[in-house]
N, C-alpha and C positions, 0 to 999 in steps of 0.2 A: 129403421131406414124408411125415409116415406115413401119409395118406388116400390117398396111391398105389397104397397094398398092396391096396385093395379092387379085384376082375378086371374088367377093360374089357368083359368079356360079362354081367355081371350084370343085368337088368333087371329086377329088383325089389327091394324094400327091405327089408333085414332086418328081422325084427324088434326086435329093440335095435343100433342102430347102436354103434360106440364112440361115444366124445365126437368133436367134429371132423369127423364126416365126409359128412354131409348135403351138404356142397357137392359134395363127389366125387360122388355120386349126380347131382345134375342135372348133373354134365358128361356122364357116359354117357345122359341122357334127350338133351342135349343130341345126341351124339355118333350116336343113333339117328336124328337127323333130318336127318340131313347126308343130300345126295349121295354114290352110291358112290365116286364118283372122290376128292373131299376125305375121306372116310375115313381112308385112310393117314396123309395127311397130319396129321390132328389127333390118332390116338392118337401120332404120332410128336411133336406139339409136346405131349402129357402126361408122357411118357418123360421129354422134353429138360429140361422145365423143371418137373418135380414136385419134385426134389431140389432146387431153388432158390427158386422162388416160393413163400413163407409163405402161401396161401391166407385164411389166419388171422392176418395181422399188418395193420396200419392204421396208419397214416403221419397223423398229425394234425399239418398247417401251421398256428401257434398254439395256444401253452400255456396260455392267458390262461380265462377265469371260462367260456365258454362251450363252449371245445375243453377242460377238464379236467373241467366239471360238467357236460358233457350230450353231447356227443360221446364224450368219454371214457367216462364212465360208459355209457350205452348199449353201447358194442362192450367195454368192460374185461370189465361185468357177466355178460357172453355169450361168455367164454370167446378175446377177443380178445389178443393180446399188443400193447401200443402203442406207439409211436414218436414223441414229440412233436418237431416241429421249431418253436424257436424262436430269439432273442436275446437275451432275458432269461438274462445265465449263471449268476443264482441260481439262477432256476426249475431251468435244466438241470442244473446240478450238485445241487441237490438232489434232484429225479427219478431219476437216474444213481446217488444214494447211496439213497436211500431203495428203490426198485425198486416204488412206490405210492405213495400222496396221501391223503389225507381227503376226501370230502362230507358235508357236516354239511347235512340235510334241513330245514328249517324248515317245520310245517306244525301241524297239531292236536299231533301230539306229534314231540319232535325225533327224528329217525336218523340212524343214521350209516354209510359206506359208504365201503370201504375198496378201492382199484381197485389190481389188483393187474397185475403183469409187467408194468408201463412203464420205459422209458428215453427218454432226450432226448439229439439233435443240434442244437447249432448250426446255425444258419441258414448263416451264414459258413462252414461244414463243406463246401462244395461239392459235393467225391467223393463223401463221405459220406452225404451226403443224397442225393445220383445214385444212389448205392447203394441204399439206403432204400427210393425208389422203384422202382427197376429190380425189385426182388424182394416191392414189398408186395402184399399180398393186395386190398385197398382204400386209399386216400386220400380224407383232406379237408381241407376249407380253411374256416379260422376267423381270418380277420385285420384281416379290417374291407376296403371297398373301395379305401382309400387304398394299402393297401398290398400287394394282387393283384397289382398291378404290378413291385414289386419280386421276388418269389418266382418268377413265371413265368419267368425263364432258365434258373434248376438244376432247373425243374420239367420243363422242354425238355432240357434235359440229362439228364434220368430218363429220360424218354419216350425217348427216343434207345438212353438205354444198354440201357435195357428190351427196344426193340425188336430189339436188335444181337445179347443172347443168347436171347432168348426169342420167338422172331417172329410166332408164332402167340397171344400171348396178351396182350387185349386190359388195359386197366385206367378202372377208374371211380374219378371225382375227383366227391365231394359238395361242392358250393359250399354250405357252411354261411353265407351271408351274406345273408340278405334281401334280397336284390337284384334287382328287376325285370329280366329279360331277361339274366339271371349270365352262363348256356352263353353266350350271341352273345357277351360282350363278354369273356371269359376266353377262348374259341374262336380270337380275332379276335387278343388277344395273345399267344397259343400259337402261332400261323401266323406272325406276325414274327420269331419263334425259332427255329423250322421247318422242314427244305429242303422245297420245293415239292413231293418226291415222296414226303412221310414220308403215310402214308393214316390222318391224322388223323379223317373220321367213321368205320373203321374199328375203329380201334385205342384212342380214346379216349372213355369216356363221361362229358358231360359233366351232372351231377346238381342241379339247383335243386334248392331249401328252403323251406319257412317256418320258422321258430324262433322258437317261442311259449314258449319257457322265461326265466323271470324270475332275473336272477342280481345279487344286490346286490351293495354295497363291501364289505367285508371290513373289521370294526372293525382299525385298527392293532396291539391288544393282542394281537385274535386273532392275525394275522402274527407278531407276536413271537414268540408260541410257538409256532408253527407256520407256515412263509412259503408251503407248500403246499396247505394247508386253502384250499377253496373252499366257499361258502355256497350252494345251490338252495332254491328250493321244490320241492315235492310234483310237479305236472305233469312227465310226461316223456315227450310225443308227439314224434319229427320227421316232420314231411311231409315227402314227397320225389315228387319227380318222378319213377315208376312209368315213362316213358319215353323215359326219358334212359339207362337202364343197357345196357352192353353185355354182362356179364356175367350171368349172374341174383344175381335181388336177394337180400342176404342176408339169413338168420333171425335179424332183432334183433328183439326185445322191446321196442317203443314204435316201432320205424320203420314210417312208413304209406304207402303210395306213393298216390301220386292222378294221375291220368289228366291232368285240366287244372292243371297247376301254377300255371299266372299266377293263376288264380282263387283262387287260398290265398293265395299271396307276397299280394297286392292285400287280401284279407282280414286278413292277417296286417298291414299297414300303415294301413290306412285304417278298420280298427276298431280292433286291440289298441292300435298304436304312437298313432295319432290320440286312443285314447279317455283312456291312459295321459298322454301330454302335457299334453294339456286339464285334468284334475285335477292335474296339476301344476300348471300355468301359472294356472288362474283360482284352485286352493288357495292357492296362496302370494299370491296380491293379494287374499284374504280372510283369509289366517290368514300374514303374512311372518315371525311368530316361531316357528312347525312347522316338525320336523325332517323327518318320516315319513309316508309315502305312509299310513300306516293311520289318523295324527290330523286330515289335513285332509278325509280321506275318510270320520272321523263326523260331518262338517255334512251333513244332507240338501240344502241348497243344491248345494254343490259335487256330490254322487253322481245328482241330478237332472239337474243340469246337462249332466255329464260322459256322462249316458245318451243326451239327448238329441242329443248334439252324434253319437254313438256312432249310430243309430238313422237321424239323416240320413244318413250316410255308409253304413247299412247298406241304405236304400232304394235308392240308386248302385248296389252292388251284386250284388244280387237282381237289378236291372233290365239290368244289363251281364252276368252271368253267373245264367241262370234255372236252368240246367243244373246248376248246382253246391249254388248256394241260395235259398231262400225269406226272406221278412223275418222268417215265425217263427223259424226253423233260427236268424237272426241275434241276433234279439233273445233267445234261449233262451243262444245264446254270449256276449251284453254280458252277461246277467243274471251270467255263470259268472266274466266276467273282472274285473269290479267286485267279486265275491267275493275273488278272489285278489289284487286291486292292494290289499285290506283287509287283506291278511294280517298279522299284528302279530307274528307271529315271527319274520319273514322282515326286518323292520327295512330294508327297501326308503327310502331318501332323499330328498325331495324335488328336491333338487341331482342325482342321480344319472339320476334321471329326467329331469329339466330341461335339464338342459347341453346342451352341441355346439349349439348355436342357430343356427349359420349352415347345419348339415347339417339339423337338424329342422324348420326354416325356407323350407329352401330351393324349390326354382322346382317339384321334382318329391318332393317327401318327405311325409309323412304327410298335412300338411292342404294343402298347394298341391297334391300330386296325385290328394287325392279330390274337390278344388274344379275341378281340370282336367278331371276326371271327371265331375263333375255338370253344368259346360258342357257338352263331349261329347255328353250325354244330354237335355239343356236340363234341368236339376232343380236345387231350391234347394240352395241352400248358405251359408247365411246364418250358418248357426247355427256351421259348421268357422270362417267367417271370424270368426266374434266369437271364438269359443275361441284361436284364433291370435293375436289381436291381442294379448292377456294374454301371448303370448311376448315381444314387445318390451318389455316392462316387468319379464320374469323376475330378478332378481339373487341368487336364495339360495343357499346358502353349504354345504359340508362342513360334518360334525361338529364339525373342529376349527377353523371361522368362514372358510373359504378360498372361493374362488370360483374360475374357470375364467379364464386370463388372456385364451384367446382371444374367450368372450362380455361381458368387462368391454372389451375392444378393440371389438368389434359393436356393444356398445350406445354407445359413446364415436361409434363412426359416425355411427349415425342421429338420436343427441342432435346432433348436427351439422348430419346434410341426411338426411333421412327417406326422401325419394323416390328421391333419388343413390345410397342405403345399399343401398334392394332391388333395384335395377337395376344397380349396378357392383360389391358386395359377395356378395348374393345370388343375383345373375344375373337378375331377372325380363324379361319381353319388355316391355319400355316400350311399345309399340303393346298389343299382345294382352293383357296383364296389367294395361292400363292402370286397368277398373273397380275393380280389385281394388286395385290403387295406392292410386288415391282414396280405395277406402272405408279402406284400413287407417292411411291418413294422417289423414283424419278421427276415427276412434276413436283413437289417438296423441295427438291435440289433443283429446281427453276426458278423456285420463288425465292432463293437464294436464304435457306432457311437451313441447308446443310451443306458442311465442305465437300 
């Protein structure tokens, strides 16, 4: 690795570094604050493993709209070299042929941004990816929760290989996935893989998110001519969990670390995801012939609506987290985010937004778990449960008039048995979630969906 060649004695910073080598630098700040006795040791695990470990390579698990338009881009843009691991073997063999991608920017005016030094493994690549790991600089994970599970053995098998040649040198995994409480429950299937003596909070940093990046469908035409091209908006923050790293953090450009991570993830759900829904869900039972997030959001109805339902859910919490925010601070970010779900470049879908209803629906997702919230706290919630209710009666369709086979399933449920649906489909607590039963059965028989 060439950031080696700078002397293990230096304690100050050049004035123009090469490119790259900033990180070198805080290993010797690092290195300065050790014990004498671990001294030895650690310039000896820079020797071993400087010629190996890419400092500068990023392992992205999922190739998909999120890990190429906003993980990607953030570490490509900054001089990273990247490694996508996916199944898609177009995506990978086009990555592998092309050696870069497109992001076509949607915003006031269009950009475009060209990520360069990528290649892609197969998921199915085992060794491969063992390898991958063993020597990345950084990793992340962008797969969606369903499928964390699958990836964690060859991720255990990295971690393994990793620690076998390089022993001294830790690795951070950013869980790009909006996930309340990610590290526990990635940690938890990491140790099932595991031997009992590998010294997992040692060795491994695990990194919650929020990902408040908006990434539409991709028109079919565009794919034709290009099946690499991803579509962003303008926005390109990741929050991250500031104390989740075991390494130091690196100098990316848009990466923000915050202190209390729950308090963003929780923000990042229960205003963006929450407010985002809502305008879908109540738009389309006002306007079921719109295609796009930008047309049902010029009714002031629906952007009234969609504030206030935003605004409840922002009083939760301010009130659970004072530390983090205020209802101004909140209300200053609906006003920002209602800007951007209007974006009419960006050709965002109604159906795109809408879908997965049995995950957006569910017992702990956007509006059950800021309603579980406002319990909690005893505060109303009246206004999330009406917005929700407009999800039972969601049906809109793709561009090209398609709908989602597992929500046209969902809704065949509850046109059936309504209460049976969110208790054995959705999982609700029949005791505990019983009021909330009630009332959303009652507005169901409003919308004249049962006798």
């Amino acid at each position: 690795m060439a950031n080696a060649s700078i002397p293990i004695s230096q304690t100050t910073v050049p004035e123009e570094l090469p490119p790259g080598k900033f990180a070198c630098f805080q290993m010797i700040v690092l290195y300065l604050d050790k014990e004498v006795s671990d001294k030895f040791k650690f310039i000896m695990s820079i020797s071993r493993d400087s010629s190996k470990v890419e400092r500068h390579k990023i392992v992205i698990f999922g190739a998909g709209k999120i890990g190429r338009s906003f993980i990607g881009q953030l570490f490509g843009c900054s001089g990273y070299t990247i490694v996508f691991v996916d199944v898609d073997q177009t995506i990978i063999d086009g990555l592998n042929r092309e050696g870069c991608y497109r992001i076509v920017i949607k915003g006031d005016k269009e950009e475009e941004i060209i990520v360069p030094n990528v290649s892609a493994i197969s998921a199915m690549n085992v060794e491969k990816v063992a390898e991958a790991i063993a020597t990345a600089g950084i990793i992340t994970v962008s797969v969606g929760k369903n499928v964390i599970e699958k990836i964690i053995p060859v991720m255990a098998k990295g971690l393994l290989l990793r620690n076998e040649k390089y022993p001294e040198m830790p690795l951070d995994i950013i869980l790009a996935e909006n996930m309340r409480f990610a590290a526990t429950y990635v940690k938890e299937l990491l140790i099932k893989h595991l031997p009992s003596e590998y010294p997992i909070d040692e060795m491994v940093g695990l990194v919650e998110t929020s990902i408040g990046k908006m990434v539409p469908i991709i028109p079919l035409a565009e794919l034709e001519k290009d099946p690499l091209v991803v579509f962003a908006e303008p926005y390109n923050t990741l929050i991250v969990d500031g104390n989740g790293f075991k390494l130091p953090i690196p100098e990316i450009n848009g990466l923000t670390p915050k202190k209390n991570i729950l308090a963003w993830v929780d923000q990042k759900a229960f205003i963006h995801n929450l407010g985002h829904a809502t305008a879908a869900y109540f738009g389309f039972f006002l306007h079921p012939n719109a295609l796009y997030m930008y047309q049902i959001l010029e009714d002031n109805h629906v952007r009234e609506f969609t504030k206030e339902v935003m605004l409840q859910s922002a009083a939760v919490l301010a009130t659970v987290y004072p530390d983090d925010f205020t209802v101004a601070d909140l209300e200053e970010l609906i006003d920002g985010l209602i800007v951007r779900f209007r974006n009419k470049a960006l050709k965002d879908t109604i159906f795109r937004v809408g879908q997965d209803l049995i995950r957006k629906l569910g017992p702990e997702d956007r509006f059950m778990g800021a309603i579980h919230l406002s319990i909690s706290f005893g505060m109303p919630y009246d206004r999330i449960l009406k917005a929700m209710s407009y999800g039972f009666i969601f049906t809109a369709t793709d561009e090209s008039g398609k709908s989602s086979i597992s929500d046209k399933e969902f809704l065949r449920s509850i046109k059936n048995d309504f209460e049976l649906a969110l208790i054995e489909v959705l999982g609700y607590d029949r005791v505990l979630d019983s009021p909330i039963i009630e009332t959303l059965t009652k507005l169901y028989k409003q919308f004249g969906m049962l006798n």
